[in-house]
C-alpha positions in Angstrom: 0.0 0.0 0.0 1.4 3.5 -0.9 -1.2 6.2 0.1 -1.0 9.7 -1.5 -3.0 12.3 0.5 -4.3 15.5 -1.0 -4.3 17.5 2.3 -3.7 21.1 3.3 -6.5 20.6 6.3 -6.7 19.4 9.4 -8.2 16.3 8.9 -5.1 15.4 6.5 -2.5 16.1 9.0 -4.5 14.1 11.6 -4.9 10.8 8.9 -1.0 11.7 8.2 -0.6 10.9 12.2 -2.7 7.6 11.8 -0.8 6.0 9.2 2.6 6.7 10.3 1.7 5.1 13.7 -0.1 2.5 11.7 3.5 2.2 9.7 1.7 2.4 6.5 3.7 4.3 3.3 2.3 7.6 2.2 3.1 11.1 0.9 1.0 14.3 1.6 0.7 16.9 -1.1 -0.2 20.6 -0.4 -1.3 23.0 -3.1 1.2 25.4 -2.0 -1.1 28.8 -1.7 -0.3 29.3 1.8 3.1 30.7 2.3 3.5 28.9 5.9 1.1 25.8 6.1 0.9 23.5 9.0 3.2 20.3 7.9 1.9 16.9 8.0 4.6 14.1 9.5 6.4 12.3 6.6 7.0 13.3 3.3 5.4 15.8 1.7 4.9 17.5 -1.8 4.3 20.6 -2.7 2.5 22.2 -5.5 -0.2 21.6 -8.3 -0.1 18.5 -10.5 -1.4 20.2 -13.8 -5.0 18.8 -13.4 -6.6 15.3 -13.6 -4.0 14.1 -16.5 -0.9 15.5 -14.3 -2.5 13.8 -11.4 -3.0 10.5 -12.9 0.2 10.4 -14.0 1.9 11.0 -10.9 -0.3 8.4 -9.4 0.9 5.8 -12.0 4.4 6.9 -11.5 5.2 7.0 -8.2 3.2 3.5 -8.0 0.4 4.6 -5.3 -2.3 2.6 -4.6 -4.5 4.4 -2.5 -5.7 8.0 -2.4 -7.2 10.3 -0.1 -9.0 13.5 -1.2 -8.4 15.6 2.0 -8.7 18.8 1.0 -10.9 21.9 1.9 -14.9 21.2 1.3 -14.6 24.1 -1.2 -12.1 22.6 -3.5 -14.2 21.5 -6.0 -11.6 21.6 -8.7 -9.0 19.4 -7.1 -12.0 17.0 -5.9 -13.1 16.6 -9.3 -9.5 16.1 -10.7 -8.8 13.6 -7.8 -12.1 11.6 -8.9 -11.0 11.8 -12.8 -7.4 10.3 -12.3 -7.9 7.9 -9.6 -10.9 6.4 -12.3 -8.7 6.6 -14.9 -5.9 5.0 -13.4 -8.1 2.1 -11.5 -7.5 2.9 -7.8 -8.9 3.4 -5.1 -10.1 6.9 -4.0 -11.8 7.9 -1.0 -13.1 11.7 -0.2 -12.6 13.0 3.4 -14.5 15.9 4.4 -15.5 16.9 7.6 -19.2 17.1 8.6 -20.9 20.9 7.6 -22.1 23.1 10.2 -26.2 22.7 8.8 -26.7 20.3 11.4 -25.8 23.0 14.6 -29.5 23.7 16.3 -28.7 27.3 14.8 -28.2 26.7 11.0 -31.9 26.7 10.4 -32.2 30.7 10.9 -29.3 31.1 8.7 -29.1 32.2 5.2 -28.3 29.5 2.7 -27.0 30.5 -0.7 -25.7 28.4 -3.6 -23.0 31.5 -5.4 -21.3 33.6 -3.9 -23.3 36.5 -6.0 -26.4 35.1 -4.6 -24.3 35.1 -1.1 -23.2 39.1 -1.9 -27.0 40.3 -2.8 -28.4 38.3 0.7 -25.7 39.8 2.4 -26.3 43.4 1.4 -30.0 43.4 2.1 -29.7 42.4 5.2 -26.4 44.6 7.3 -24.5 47.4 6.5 -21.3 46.3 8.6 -20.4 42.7 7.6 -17.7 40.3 8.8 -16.8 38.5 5.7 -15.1 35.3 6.4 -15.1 33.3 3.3 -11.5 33.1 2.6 -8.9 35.7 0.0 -10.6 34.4 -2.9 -14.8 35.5 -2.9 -13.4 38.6 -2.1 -13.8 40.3 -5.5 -17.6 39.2 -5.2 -18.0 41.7 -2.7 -16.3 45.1 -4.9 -20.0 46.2 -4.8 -19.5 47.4 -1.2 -17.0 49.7 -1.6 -19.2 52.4 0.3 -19.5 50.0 3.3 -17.4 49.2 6.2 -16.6 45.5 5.9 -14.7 43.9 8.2 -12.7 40.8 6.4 -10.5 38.3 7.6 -8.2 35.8 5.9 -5.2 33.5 7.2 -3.0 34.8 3.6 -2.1 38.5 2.9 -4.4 40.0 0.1 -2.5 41.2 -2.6 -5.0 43.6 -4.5 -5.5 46.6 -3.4 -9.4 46.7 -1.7 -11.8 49.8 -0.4 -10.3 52.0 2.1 -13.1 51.4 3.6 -12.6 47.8 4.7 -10.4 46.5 7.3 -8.1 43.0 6.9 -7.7 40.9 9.9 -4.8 38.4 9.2 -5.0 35.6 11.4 -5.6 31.9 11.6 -8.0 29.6 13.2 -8.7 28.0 16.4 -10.3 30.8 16.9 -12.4 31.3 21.0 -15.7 32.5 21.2 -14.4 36.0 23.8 -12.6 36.4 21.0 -15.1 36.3 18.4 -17.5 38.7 20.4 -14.9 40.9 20.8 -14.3 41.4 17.4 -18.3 41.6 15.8 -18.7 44.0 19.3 -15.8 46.4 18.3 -16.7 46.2 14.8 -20.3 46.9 15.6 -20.9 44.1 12.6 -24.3 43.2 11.5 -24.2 40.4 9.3 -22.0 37.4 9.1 -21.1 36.1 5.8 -19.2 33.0 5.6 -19.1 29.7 4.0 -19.7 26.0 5.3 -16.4 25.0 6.0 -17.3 22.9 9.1 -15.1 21.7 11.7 -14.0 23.3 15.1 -11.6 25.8 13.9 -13.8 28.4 13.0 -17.1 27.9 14.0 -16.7 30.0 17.4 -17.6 33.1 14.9 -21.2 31.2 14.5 -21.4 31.1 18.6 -21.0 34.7 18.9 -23.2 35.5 16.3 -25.8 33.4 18.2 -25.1 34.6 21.2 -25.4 38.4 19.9 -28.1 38.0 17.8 -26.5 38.8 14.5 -27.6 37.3 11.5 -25.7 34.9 9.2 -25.4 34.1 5.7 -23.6 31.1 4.5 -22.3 29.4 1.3 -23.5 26.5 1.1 -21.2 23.6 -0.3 -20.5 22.0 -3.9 -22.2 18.7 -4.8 -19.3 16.4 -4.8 -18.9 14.3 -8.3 -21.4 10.9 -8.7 -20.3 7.8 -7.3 -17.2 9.2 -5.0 -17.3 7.4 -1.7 -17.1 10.4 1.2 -16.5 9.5 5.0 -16.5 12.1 7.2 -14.1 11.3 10.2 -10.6 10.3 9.8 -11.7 7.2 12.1 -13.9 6.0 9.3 -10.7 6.7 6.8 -8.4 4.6 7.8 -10.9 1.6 8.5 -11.8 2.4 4.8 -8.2 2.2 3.8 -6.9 -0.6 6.3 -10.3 -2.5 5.6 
């Protein structure tokens, strides 16, 4: 068995963990857009793969046997490259992603939108001082409120130049829920827009906004491709892969 583990999440490092105790060969591959990501153990890659042909071919020549599809619930794109090769080539592929946040008690108030446009015009109507968190990327969906004082936050630097208007918080998950009210209280935010990332990370931004009353507005996330097995826990991973 030779596993290769599309990562950059928690979830990867943590499987990374499990089958270097379990003394199983792998290699973790990060897409490289974060400038200082959180290593796995063991050997890692970094860097794109030139879509599904690139990826297949790496897969037939570095001889692996198993893959993992670890990355972010948002990265469509790689998951649909990691479905393409692994079919192509005739192995295994398994997609972990940790369990959404539409099953807290909470996430039926929310907003649920399927774009981020749609997620941009729900967002307006409803605040004038938003807390965007739905990473460096959506953020030229939101250009429209220049006029606005939007408060945004991203673990990356932003390289174009945005509103005067708006203030960037760099900083990185876990993130604590005095925290979080600190920040929409100083802020004086009324709307919270992010995305459903799920996990533990980030979701003490949802407990403040429950606990102050402020509405939120979420992304809701990409239909993964037809017929790709998904487990949710890295527990359920590795008795997939060991199995």
């Amino acid at each position: 068995m030779f596993v290769l583990i599309l990562g950059g999440t928690a979830e990867a490092r943590d499987l990374a963990d499990r089958l270097h105790d379990a003394g199983v060969p792998f290699v973790s591959s990060l897409a490289g857009r974060v400038a200082r990501p959180r290593l796995p153990v063991g050997q890692v890659r970094i860097g794109g793969f030139g879509g599904a042909a690139g990826l297949a071919a790496y897969l037939r020549s570095s001889e692996v046997t198993h893959l993992v599809d670890a990355t972010h619930p948002f990265a469509a794109t790689m998951t649909q490259h990691a479905a393409q090769a692994s079919a192509d080539v005739g192995i295994p592929s398994i997609r972990l992603a940790r369990p959404g946040w539409s099953g807290r008690p909470d996430a039926a108030g929310w907003h649920w939108c399927v774009s981020l446009s749609e997620l941009c015009d729900v967002a307006g109507e409803i605040g004038a001082r938003p807390f965007v968190t739905s990473g460096r990327q959506t953020l030229p969906a939101f250009r429209t409120w220049s006029d606005r004082n939007v408060l945004v936050r991203v673990v990356e630097p932003v390289q174009e130049p945005l509103p005067p208007r708006w203030t960037v918080v760099q900083d990185r998950g876990p993130y604590d829920i005095d925290g979080e009210l600190a920040l929409l209280r100083d802020h004086r935010i009324d709307v919270l827009v992010t995305k459903d990332s799920g996990g533990a990370y980030t979701s003490a931004k949802l407990d403040a906004a429950a606990r102050l009353g402020v509405p939120v507005v979420v992304l809701s996330r990409p239909d993964a491709p037809a017929g790709l097995r998904e487990v949710s826990s890295v527990d359920a991973c590795v008795a997939a892969l060991l199995g």
